[in-house]
C-alpha positions as CSV (number, residue, x, y, z in Angstrom):
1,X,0.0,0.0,0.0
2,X,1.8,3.5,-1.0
3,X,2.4,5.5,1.7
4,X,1.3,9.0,2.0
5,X,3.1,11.3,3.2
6,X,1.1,14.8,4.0
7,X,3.6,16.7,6.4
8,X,6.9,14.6,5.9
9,X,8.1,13.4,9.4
10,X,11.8,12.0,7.9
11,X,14.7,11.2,9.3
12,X,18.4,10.5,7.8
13,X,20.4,7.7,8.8
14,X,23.7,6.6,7.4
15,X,23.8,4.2,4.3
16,X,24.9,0.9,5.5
17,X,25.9,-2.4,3.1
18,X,22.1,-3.7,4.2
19,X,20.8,-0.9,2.2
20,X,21.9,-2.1,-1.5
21,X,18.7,-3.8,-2.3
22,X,16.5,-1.0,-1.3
23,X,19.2,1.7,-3.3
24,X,18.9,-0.3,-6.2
25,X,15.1,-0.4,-5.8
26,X,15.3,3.3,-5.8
27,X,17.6,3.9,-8.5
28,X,15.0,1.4,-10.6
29,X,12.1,3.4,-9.5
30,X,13.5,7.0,-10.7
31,X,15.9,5.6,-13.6
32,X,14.0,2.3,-15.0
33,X,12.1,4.2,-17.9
34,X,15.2,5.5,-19.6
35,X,16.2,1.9,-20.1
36,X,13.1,0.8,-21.8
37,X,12.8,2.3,-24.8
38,X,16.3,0.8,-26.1
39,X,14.1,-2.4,-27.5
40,X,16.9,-4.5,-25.7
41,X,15.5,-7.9,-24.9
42,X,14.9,-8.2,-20.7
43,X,18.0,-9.4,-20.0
44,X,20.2,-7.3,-21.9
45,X,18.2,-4.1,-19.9
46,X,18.8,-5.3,-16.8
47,X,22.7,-5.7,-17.1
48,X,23.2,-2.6,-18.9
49,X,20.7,-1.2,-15.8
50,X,23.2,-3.2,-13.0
51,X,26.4,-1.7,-14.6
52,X,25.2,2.0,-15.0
53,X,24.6,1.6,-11.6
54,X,27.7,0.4,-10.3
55,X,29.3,2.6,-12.5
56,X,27.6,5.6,-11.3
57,X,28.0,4.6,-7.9
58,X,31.5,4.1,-8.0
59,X,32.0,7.7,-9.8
60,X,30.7,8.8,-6.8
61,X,32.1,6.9,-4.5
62,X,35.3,8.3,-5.8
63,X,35.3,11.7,-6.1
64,X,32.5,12.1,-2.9
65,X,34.6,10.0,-0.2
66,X,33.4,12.4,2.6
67,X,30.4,12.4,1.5
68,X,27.3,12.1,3.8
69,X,25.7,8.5,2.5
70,X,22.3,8.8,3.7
71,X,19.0,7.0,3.8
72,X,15.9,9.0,3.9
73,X,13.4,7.3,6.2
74,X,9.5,8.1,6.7
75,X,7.7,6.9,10.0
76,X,10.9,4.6,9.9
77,X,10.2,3.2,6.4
78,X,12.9,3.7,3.8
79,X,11.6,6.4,1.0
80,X,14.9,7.5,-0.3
81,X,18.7,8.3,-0.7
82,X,20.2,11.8,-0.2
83,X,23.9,12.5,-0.8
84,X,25.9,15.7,0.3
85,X,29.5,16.2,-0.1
86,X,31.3,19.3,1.7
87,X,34.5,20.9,1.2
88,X,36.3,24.5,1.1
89,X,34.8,25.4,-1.6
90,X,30.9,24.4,-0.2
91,X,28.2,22.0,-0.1
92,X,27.7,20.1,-3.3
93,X,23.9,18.3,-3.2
94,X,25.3,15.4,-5.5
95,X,22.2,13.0,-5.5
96,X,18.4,13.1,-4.0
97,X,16.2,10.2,-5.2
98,X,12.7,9.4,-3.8
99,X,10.5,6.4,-4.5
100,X,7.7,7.6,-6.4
101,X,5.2,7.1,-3.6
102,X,7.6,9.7,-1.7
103,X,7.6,12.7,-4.4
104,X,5.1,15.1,-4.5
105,X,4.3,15.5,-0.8
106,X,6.9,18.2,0.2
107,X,9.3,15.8,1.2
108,X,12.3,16.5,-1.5
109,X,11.8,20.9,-0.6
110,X,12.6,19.4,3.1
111,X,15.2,17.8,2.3
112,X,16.6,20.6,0.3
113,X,15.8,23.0,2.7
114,X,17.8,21.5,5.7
115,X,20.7,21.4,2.8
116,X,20.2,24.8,2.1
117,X,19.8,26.0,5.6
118,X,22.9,24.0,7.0
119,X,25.0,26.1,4.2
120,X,23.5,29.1,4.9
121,X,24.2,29.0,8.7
122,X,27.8,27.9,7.7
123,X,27.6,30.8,4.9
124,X,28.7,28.5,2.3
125,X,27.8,27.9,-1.4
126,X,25.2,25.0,-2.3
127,X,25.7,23.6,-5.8
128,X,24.3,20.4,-7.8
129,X,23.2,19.2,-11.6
130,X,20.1,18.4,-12.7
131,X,19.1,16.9,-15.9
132,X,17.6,20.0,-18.0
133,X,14.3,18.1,-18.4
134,X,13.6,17.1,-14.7
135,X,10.7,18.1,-13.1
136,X,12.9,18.9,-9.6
137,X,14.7,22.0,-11.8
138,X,11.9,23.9,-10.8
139,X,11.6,23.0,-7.1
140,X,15.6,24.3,-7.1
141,X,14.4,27.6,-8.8
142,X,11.8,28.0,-6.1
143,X,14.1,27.5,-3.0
144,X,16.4,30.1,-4.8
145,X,19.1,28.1,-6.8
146,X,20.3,29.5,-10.3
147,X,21.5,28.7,-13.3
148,X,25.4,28.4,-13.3
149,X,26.3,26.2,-16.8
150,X,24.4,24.1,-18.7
151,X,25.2,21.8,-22.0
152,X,22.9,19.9,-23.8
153,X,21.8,17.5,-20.8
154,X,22.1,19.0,-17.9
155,X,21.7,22.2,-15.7
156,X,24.6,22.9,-12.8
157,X,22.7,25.1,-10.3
158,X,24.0,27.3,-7.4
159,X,22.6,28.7,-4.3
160,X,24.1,32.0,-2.0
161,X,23.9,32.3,1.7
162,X,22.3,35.8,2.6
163,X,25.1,38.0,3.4
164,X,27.3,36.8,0.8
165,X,30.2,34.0,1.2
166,X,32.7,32.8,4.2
167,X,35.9,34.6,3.3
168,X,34.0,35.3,-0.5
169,X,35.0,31.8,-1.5
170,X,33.9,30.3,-4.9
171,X,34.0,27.0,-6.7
172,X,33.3,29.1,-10.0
């Protein structure tokens, strides 16, 4: 039964080796359409779908070590993934995924909002990508991110502290 989630009462916990099952579930949920329309047979989807997972989450793993690997759990029930990586230069937002059942509720603008308001207290930049055709793009505009760069795919998007930078850093 798909949980509603009116006023989102989360919590974040760390990512733990128990979790891969329900990570992969999630990366299925938000990524499994853009595997389908190859006209691959079944098999051949779901190993290309298992190594552009791996892949992306060894990317990450590699240039995020210090990141904050986080589940996002609702009433205690696991709803999604959030990943924020800090250094010098700021806080980068590198991936927020919801089950489908999740989105829509005003659980992702929490999320982001307890991003944005831990960078703002710590006056630092927040930065991510987006792709330029997800629906998320305009939640970023509405919590005040804007367009830095953007190529054919994706968006990068930057947030300011009020009051300007911590010693006027930039990751420009």
């Amino acid at each position: 039964m798909p949980h509603t989630v009116e006023r989102p009462t989360w919590d974040l916990r760390p990512e733990a080796a128990s979790d891969r099952a329900f990570l992969r579930a999630v990366y299925a949920d938000v990524h499994g359409d853009d595997f389908a329309g190859f006209g691959l047979p079944a098999a051949t989807q779901q190993a290309l779908f298992d190594h552009q997972l791996a892949a992306r989450e060894q990317s990450w793993r590699t240039t995020h070590p210090d990141g904050r690997w986080s589940i996002v759990e609702v009433d205690g029930v696991p709803a999604g993934r959030l990943l924020v990586s800090t250094d010098a230069t700021g806080i980068r937002l590198v991936d927020i995924a919801l089950l489908r059942e999740y989105r829509g509720h005003g659980l992702g603008t929490a999320l982001v909002t307890g991003v944005v308001a831990d960078a703002d207290r710590r006056r630092l930049s927040v930065t991510l990508h987006v792709d330029r055709a997800n629906p998320a793009r305009r939640l970023y505009e509405r919590l005040g991110f804007v367009t830095c760069a953007e190529d054919a795919f994706r968006v990068r998007m930057r947030h300011e502290p009020p009051g300007g930078l911590e010693n006027g850093a930039s990751d420009d």
